[in-house]
N, C-alpha and C positions, 0 to 999 in steps of 0.2 A: 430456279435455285433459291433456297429460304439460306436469311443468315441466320435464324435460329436453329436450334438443334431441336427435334422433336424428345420429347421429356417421353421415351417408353419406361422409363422405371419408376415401380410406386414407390413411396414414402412407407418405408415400413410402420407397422404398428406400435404405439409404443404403450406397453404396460402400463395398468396405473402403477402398480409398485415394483421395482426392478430394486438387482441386489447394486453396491458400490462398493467400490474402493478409493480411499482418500488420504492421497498422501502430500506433504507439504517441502519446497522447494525453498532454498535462499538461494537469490538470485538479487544481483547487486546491492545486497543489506535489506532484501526487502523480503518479505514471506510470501511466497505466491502458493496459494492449494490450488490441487487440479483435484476434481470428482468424476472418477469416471461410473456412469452407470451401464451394468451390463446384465444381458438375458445368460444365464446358462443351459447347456443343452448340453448332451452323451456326445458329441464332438470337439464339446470344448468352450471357449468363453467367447460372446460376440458382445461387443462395444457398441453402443446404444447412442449415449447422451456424454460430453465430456465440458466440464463445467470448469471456470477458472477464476478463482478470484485473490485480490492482493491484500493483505493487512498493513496497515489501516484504509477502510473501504473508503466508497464517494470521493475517490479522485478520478483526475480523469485517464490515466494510466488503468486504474480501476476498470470503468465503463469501457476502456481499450476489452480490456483482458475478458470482458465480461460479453462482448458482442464477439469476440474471436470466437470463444469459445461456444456460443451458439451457431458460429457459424460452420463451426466442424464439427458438432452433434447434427446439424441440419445432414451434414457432407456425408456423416456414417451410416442416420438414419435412411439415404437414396441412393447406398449401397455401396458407395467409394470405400476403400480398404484403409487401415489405419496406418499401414505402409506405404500407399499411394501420397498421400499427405503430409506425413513426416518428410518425406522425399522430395516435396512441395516447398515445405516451410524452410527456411533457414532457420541455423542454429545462431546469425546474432539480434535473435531477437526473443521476447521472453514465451510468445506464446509456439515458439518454433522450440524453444529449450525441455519447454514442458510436457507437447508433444512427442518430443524425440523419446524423455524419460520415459514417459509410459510406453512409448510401443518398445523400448528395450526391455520394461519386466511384466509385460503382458505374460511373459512365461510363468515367472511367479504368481501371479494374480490366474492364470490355469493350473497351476499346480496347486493355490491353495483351494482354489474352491473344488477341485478332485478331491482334496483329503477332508475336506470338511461336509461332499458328499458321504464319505464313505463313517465319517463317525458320524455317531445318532446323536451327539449334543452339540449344542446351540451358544457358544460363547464368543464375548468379543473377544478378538485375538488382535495383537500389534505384531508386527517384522520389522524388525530394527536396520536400517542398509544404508551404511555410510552417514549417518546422519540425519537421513530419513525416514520416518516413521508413515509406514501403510495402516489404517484402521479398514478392516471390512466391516462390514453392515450387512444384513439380512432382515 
């Protein structure tokens, strides 16, 4: 009997350029943006890469936020689900808070990139929600 677990899942591939969405968080007076990068496909939007960082950077709450968050871009890209993890994290904590946010409007972030399939023009657009501002990128 192995205590490891044999690794059968690969590491998906990951684009050189993948679309984002980038929205920003106050969270105890402080600004935290989360970036999530994701591939889209005719089923809908998959979570790639989700990036975090706190304004003003080079602290070490920073570095915190900043290895969290590679470490659940690692966890999406080896096929763990973004509900699996949020499920995981708790909410008193900032990298559990920001996770929770996104996987609540992952609908939004599939419904706009549905609708910006379906027009032929290519602009930045903002969603205004509670306070917080989404930018996509393409």
């Amino acid at each position: 009997m192995t205590l490891i677990k044999d690794n059968t899942k690969m590491r998906k591939e990951i684009p050189n350029r993948m679309m984002s969405a980038t929205f920003a968080l106050p969270i105890d007076e402080r600004r935290v943006v989360g970036i999530l990068d994701y591939v889209a496909s005719d089923t809908g939007v998959t979570p790639m890469a989700f990036w975090i960082k706190l304004k003003p950077t080079d602290s070490y709450l920073d570095r915190e936020l900043r290895a969290s968050g590679k470490l659940i871009s690692r966890c999406l890209q080896h096929g763990e689900s973004l509900k699996d993890l949020v499920d995981t994290l708790s909410q008193d904590n900032v990298i559990g808070q920001m996770a929770n946010y996104l996987h609540k409007n992952m609908e939004d972030i599939n419904t706009w990139q549905t609708a910006r399939q379906e027009t032929a023009y290519a602009i930045d657009r903002s969603i205004r929600d509670e306070g917080v501002i989404w930018y996509f990128l393409w």
